[in-house]
Each structure stands twice: as C-alpha cells, then as structure tokens.
VEXDREN-2710 file (C-alpha; in Angstrom, 1 decimal):
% VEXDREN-2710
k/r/px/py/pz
1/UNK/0.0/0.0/0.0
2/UNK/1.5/3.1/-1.1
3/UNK/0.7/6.2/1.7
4/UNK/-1.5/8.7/0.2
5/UNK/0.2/11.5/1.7
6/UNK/3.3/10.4/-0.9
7/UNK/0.6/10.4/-3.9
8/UNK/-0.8/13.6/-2.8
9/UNK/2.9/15.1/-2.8
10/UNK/3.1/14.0/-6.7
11/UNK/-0.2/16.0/-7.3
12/UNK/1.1/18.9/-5.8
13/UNK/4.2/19.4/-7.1
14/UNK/2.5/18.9/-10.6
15/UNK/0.2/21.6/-9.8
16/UNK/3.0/24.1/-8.5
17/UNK/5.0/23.4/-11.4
18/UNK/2.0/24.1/-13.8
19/UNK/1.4/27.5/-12.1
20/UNK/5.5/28.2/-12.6
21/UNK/5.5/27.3/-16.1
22/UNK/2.1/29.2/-17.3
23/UNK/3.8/32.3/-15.0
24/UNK/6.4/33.4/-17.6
25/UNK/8.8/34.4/-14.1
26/UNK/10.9/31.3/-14.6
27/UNK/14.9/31.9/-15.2
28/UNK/15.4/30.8/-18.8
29/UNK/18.3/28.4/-17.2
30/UNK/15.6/26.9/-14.5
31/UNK/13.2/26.5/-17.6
32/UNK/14.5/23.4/-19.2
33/UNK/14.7/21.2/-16.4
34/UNK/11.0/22.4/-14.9
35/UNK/9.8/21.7/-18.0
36/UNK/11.0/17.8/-18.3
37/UNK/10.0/17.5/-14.3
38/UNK/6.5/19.0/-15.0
39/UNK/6.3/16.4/-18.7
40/UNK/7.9/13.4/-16.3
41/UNK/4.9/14.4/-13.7
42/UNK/2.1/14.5/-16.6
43/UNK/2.8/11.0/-17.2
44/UNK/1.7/9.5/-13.9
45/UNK/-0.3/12.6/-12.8
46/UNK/-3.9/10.4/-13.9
47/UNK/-2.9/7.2/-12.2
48/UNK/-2.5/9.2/-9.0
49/UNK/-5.8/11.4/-9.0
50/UNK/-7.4/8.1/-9.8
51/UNK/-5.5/6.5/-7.3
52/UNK/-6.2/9.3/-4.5
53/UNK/-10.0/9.2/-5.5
54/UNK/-10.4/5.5/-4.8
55/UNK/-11.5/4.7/-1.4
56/UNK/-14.2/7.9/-2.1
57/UNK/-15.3/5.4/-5.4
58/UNK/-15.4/2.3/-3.5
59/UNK/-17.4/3.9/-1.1
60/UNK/-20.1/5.1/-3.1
61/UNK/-20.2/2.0/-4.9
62/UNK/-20.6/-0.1/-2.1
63/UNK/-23.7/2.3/-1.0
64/UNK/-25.7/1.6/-3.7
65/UNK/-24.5/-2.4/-3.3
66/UNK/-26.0/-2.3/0.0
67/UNK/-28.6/-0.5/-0.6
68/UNK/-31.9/-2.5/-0.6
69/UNK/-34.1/0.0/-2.3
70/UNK/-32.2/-0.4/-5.4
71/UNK/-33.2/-2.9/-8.1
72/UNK/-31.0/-5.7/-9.2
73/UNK/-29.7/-4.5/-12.1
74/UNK/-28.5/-1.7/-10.6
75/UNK/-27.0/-3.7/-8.2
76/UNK/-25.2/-6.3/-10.2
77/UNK/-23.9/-2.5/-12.4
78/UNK/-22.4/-1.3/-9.1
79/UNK/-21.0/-5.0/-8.0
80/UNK/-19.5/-5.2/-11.6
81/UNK/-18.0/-1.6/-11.3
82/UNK/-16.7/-2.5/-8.1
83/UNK/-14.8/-5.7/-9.5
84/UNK/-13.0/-3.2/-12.2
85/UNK/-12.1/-0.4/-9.6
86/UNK/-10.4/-3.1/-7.8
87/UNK/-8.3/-4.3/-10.8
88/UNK/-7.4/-0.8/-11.4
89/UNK/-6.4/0.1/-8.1
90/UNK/-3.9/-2.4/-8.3
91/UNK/-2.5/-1.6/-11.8
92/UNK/-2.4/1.7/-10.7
93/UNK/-0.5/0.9/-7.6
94/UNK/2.1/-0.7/-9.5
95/UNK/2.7/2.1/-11.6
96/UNK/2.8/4.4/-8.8
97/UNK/5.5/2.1/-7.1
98/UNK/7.8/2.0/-10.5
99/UNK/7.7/6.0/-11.2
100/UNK/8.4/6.3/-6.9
101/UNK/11.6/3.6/-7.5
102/UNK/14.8/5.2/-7.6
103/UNK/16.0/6.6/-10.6
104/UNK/19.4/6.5/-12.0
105/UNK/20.7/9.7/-12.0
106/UNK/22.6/8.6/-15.4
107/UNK/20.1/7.6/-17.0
108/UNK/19.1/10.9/-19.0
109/UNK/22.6/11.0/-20.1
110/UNK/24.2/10.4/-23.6
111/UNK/26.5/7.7/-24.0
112/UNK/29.6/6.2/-25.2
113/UNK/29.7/3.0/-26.3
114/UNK/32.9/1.0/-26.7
115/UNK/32.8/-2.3/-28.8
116/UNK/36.1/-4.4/-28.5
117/UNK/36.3/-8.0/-30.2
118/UNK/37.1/-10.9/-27.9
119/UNK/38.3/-14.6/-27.7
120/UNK/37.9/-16.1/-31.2
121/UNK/40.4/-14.2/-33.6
122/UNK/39.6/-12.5/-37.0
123/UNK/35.7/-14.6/-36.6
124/UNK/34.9/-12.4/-33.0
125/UNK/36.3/-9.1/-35.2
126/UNK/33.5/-9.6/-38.1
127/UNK/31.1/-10.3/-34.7
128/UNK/32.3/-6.6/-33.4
129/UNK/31.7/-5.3/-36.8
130/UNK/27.7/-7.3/-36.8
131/UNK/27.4/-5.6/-33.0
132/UNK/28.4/-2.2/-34.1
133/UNK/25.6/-2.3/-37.7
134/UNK/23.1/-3.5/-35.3
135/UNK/23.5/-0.4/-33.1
136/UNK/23.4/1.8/-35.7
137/UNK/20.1/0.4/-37.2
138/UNK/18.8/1.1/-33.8
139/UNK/20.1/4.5/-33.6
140/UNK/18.7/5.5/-37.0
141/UNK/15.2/3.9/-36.0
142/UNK/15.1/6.0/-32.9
143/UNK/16.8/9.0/-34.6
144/UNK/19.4/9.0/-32.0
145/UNK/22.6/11.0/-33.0
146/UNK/25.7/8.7/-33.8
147/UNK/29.1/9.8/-33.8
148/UNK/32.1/7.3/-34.3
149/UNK/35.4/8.3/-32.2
150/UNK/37.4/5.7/-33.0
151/UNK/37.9/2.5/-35.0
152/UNK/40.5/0.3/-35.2
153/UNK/39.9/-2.5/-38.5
154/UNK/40.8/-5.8/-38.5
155/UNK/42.7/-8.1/-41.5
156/UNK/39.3/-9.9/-42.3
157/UNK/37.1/-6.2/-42.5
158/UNK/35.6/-6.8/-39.4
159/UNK/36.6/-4.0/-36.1
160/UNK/39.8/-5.1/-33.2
161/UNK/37.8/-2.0/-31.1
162/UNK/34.9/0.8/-32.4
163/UNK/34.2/3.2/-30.2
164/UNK/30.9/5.9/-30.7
165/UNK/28.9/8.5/-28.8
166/UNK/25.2/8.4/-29.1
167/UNK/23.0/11.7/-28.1
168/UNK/19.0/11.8/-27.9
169/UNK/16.8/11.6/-25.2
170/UNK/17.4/9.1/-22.2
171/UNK/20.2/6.8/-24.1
172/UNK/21.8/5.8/-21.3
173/UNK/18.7/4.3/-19.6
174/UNK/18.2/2.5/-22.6
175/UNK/21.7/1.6/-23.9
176/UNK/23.0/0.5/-20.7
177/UNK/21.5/-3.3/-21.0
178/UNK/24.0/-3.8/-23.6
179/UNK/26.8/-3.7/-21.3
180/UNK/28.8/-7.3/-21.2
181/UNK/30.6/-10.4/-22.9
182/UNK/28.6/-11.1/-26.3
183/UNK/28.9/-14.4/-27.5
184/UNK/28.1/-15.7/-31.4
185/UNK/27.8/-19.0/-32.5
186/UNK/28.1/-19.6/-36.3
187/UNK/30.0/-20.9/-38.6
188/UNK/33.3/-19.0/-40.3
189/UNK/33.4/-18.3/-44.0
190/UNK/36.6/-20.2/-43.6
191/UNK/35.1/-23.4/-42.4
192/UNK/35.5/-26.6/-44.6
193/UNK/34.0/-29.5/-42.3
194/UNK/31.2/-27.0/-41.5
195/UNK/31.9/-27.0/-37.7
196/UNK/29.7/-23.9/-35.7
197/UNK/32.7/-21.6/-33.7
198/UNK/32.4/-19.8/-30.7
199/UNK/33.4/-16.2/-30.6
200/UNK/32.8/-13.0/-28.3
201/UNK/32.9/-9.3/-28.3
202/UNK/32.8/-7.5/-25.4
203/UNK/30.2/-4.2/-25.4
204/UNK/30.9/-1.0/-22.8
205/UNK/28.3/1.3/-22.3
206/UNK/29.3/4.2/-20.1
207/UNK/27.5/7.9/-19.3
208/UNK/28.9/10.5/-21.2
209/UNK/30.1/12.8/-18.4
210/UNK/30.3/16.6/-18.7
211/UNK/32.6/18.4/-16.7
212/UNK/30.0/19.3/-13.7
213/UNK/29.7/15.7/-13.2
214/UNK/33.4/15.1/-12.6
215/UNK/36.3/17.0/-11.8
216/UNK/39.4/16.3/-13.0
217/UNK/42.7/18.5/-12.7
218/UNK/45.1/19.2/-15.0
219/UNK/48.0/17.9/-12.4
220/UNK/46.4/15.0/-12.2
221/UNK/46.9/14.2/-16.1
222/UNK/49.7/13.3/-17.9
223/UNK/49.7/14.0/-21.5
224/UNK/51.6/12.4/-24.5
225/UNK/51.7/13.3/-28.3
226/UNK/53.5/10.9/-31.2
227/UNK/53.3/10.4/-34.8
228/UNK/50.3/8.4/-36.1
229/UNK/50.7/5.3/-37.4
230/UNK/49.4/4.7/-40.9
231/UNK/49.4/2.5/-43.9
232/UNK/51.9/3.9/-45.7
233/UNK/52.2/6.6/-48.5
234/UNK/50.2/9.8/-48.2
235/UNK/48.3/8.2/-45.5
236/UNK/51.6/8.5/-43.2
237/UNK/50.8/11.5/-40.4
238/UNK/54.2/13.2/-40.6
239/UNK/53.5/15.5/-37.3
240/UNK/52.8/14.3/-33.9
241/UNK/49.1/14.7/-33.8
242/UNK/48.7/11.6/-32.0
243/UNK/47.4/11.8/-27.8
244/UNK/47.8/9.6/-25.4
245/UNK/46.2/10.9/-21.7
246/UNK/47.0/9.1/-18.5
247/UNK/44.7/9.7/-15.5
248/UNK/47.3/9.4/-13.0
249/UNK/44.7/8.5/-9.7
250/UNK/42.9/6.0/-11.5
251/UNK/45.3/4.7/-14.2
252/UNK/42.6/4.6/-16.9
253/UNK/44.7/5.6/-20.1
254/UNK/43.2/6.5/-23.4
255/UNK/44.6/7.1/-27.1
256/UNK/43.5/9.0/-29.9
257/UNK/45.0/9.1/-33.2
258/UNK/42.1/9.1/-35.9
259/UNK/42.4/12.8/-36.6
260/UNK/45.0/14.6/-38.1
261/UNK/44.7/17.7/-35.6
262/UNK/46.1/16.7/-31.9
263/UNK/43.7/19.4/-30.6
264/UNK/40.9/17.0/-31.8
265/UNK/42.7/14.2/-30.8
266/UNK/42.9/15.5/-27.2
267/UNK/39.3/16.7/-27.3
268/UNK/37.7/13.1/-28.1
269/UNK/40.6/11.1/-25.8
270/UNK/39.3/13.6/-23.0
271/UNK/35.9/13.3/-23.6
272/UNK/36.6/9.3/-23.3
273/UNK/38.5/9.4/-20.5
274/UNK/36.2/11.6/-18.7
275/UNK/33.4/9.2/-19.0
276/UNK/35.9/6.2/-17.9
277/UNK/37.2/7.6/-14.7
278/UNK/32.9/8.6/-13.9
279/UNK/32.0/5.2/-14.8
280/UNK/34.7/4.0/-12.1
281/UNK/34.0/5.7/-9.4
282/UNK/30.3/4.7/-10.3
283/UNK/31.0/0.7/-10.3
284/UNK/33.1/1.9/-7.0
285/UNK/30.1/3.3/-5.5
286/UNK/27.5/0.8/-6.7
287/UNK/29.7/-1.9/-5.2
288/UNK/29.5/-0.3/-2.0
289/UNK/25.8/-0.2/-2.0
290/UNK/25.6/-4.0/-2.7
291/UNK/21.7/-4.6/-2.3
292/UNK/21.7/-1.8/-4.4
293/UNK/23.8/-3.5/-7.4
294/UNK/22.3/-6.8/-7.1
295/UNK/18.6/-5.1/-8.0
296/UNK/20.7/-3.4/-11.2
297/UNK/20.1/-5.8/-14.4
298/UNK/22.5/-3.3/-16.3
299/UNK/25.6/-3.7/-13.9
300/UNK/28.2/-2.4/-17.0
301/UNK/30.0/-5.8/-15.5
302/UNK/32.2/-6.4/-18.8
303/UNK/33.0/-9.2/-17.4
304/UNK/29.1/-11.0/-17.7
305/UNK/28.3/-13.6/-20.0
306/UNK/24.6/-11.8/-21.3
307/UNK/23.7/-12.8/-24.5
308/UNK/24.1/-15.7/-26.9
309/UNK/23.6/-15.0/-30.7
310/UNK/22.9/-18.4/-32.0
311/UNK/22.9/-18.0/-36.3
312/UNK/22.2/-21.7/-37.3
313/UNK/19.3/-22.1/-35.0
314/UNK/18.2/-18.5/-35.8
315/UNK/18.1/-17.6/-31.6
316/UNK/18.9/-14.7/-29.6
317/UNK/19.6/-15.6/-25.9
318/UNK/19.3/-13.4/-23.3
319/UNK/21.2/-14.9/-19.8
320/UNK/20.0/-12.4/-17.1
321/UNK/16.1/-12.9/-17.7
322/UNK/16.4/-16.5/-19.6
323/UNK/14.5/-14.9/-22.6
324/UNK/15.4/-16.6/-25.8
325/UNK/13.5/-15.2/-29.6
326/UNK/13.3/-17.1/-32.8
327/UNK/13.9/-13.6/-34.4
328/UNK/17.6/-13.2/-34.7
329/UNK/17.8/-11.5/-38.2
330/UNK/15.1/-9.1/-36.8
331/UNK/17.2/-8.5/-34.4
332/UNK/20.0/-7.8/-35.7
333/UNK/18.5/-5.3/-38.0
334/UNK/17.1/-3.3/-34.8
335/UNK/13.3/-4.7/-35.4
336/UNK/12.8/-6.1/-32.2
337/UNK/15.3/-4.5/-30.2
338/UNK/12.7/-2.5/-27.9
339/UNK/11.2/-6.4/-27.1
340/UNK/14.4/-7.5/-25.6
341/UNK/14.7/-4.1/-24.0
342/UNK/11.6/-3.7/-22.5
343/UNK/11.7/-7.2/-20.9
344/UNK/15.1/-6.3/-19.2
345/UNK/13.7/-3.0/-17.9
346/UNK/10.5/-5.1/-16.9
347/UNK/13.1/-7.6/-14.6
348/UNK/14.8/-4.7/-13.1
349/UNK/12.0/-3.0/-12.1
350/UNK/10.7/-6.2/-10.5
351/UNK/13.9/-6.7/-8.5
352/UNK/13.8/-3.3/-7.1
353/UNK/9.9/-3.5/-6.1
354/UNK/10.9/-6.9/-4.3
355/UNK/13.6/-4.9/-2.4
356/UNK/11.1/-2.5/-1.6
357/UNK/8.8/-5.3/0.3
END
C-alpha cells in the first residue's frame, strides 16, 4: 500500500509546477529542467488522481451495493463496477510504485559506447563489426545522434575495437542493457568440415560525463603526443598529432590518433576518458551499496556472459532474464530490439519492487 500523503505530494508538485510554467517568471536556465519534471509528472499525474479518489469510489459504490431500495440490475452494475475499480487500483498501484523507485541519476545522459572484439580471432572481429551495424540500425530507427570516435579494422574487414557517442533523449537508460561479454555462435566463412565456432565481443556502455559531473585536474593528467601510425604513402601523419592521456589516480589511459589535428585528438581522448574515470568511481560506489547492485540488471559488468547470438538455430539468448527469440535477423537489423529491452527493464523493475517489500 502506497501512503497517500506520498501520492498527494506528486499531485502537488504537478500543480505548482504548472502555475511556474504558465507564469512566464521562470529563469530561462531553470526552464528546461522544470519543463522535463513537469512532462515526467504529466505522465503519472492520472494514475495518482485516480488513485487518491479510490476509497471515495469504493465507497459510493458499495452504497448503492447495500442499498436494498435499489433494483437488481442496478445492483449487479455497481458490484461489476466495483470488480474493475479493484483491478485498477492495483495496476495503478504498480505504476505508482515504479515511477516512486529510484531513478538513475545517469540515465538521462548520452552515451559512449565502446565495442572491443574478444576470444575467437579474426571470426569475434567480423562479430564486433555485426554488433556495431546493429547499433546503428537502432540508432537511425530512434533517430538518436551517432558519432564514431574511433575504429581500429581488422585483417578480415571486421573491427579489433569501435568506439561511438550516441546523443538523444534518455540513451543511457536504454543503452546500458547492452553492457557485457557477447557471444556468437556460427560458422566461419573459412570453415571446410562446416563446424559452428564460438566467438565473443565485449560491449561498454558508459555515461557521457560533462565536466560538472566530474572534476578532473590538470595535475592530475599526464599527457603524451606521437606520430600516427598509418598505412603507408600519403596516409603516413608526418606530425605528432597523436594523444595519449594518463589519468594518474585511476590509471585509466586512453589514445587517440584518428584525426590529423592533436587538438581534436585530445578533445575526443578527454571526452573518453572523462566518462571512464565517472564510470569508475560509479562501479566503486554501486559496489558499495551492494543490495543496491544486485537489483541493477544493467551492472556495465564487462565481465558477464549476457547474451548468446545463435545463427544456425536463428536464436537470440538473453542470460539475465532467460528470454530466448526465434527472431535473430530481426534482431540484428534493430526490429525487435525495444522487445528484448523492454523485458530487461521489466526484470529490473521487479527486482527493485521486491527490495522494496
């Protein structure tokens, strides 16, 4: 039973918020985020006026239920109106619980997302390459902004490592179930005897940090430029545009080399290793709050086994909810990403409700 004093509290602030807004007083700076509070309010605002007018509902209902002047058929009306205010009260409740459940404070943020191939040779570079199509099929259905900051090819056409920032609306609360080991089953081009091989790539997802969300000082950087390395030819950088950035605290390093100006090259390795060293100190933190971690289905453990792709059988395997779909070209073509997606929000949300109890 949620209290109603904490339902009344979302009414309210709606209402205050409404009366800001339609003012015209608000500081264009305050604007923005009173605006997305006031939207995030309109979404539950129904299901908690109905929700608040319930037991006054019930109680008329029940009235004309035990009242014996009325005929039957107004009777059996009330009992069956009765039956569906109780089903929504408790659908109600439940979505009153999940918009009251913590949020992640990352979860409105951009992202950068950081593909690296795994055990299983030139096979689990093609498998990096499939990984990093699929994502941009599902950035171009949701008209999410991609931007590619690095790539480093393999010999076979597939990617060793691809890394890429992707801005819209609330990526990392939806990108951030794609953290972990991802394992393909299939058989190589290469194959003769028609044997199925196991490869892996391993996805990052981390929240783009600005600057306000982590501080980082120059003394505590250490900051390296050398010559490109190239192909040969014209290609050949012959000025040391190349970065390299040590965080000296944390010892996360990062290189940048795919542009030709080393001011760019520092920008995009800082913008990296900003969101590296915030991503740390957020594992640091969520390990430290370990009732906290276990309720999180997107952990950004790199280390997890949490999906299988499965191409001879057509399957997709999800680990952490045990949800497997016949749709694997679908998938990988970003037409049923949002099913797979929705079920892992669906298990998260459950988790944290049960920790609630």
């Amino acid at each position: 039973m949620i209290p109603i004093q904490k339902v009344q509290e979302i009414i309210s602030k709606y209402e205050e918020l409404e009366k800001e807004l339609s003012s015209g007083k608000i500081n264009s700076k305050l604007f923005a985020n009173k605006s997305k509070e006031y939207s995030n309010l309109g979404n539950i605002i129904s299901v908690a006026k109905e929700y608040i007018n319930y037991e006054n509902n019930k109680k008329d209902l029940k009235q004309i239920i035990e009242d014996k002047s009325n005929d039957t058929e107004m009777i059996d009306m009330a009992k069956k109106d009765l039956n569906e205010l109780e089903i929504k009260k408790t659908k109600n409740e439940n979505n009153l619980k999940i918009f009251l459940l913590p949020k992640d404070e990352d979860d409105s943020k951009n992202a950068i997302v950081e593909i690296r191939a795994g055990t299983g040779g030139l096979e689990a570079s093609l498998f990096c390459a499939d990984l990093f199509k699929m994502y941009e099929k599902v950035c171009s259905k949701k008209k999410w902004i991609m931007d590619i900051i690095s790539i480093s090819k393999s010999e076979a056409g597939g990617f060793k490592e691809v890394i890429f920032s992707v801005n819209g609306s609330d990526i990392y609360s939806y990108l951030k179930y794609e953290s972990g080991v991802h394992r393909v089953q299939r058989i190589p081009e290469t194959e003769t005897q028609g044997r199925v091989h196991t490869s892996a790539a391993t996805v990052a997802v981390l929240p783009e940090a600005e600057e306000v969300d982590i501080q980082i000082k120059d003394s505590d950087l250490r900051i390296d430029v050398f010559r490109a390395g190239g192909p040969g030819g014209q290609s050949v950088n012959t000025t040391d545009s190349a970065v390299r950035i040590t965080h000296i605290p944390s010892g996360v390093v990062v290189s940048q080399q795919d542009e030709k100006s080393q001011h760019k090259n520092k920008a995009k390795a800082l913008k990296i290793l900003r969101s590296r060293v915030y991503e740390a100190e957020k594992r640091k933190k969520d390990q430290e709050r370990s009732s906290n971690r276990r309720s999180q289905i997107g952990t950004g453990d790199r280390s997890e086994r949490i999906r299988t792709y499965n191409f001879p059988q057509g399957r997709i395997t999800d680990h952490r909810i045990n949800l497997t779909l016949h749709k694997l070209d679908e998938f990988l073509t970003g037409e049923i990403h949002d099913e797979m997606n929705q079920e892992l929000r669906l298990k998260e949300q459950n988790l944290k409700l049960e920790g609630l109890k």
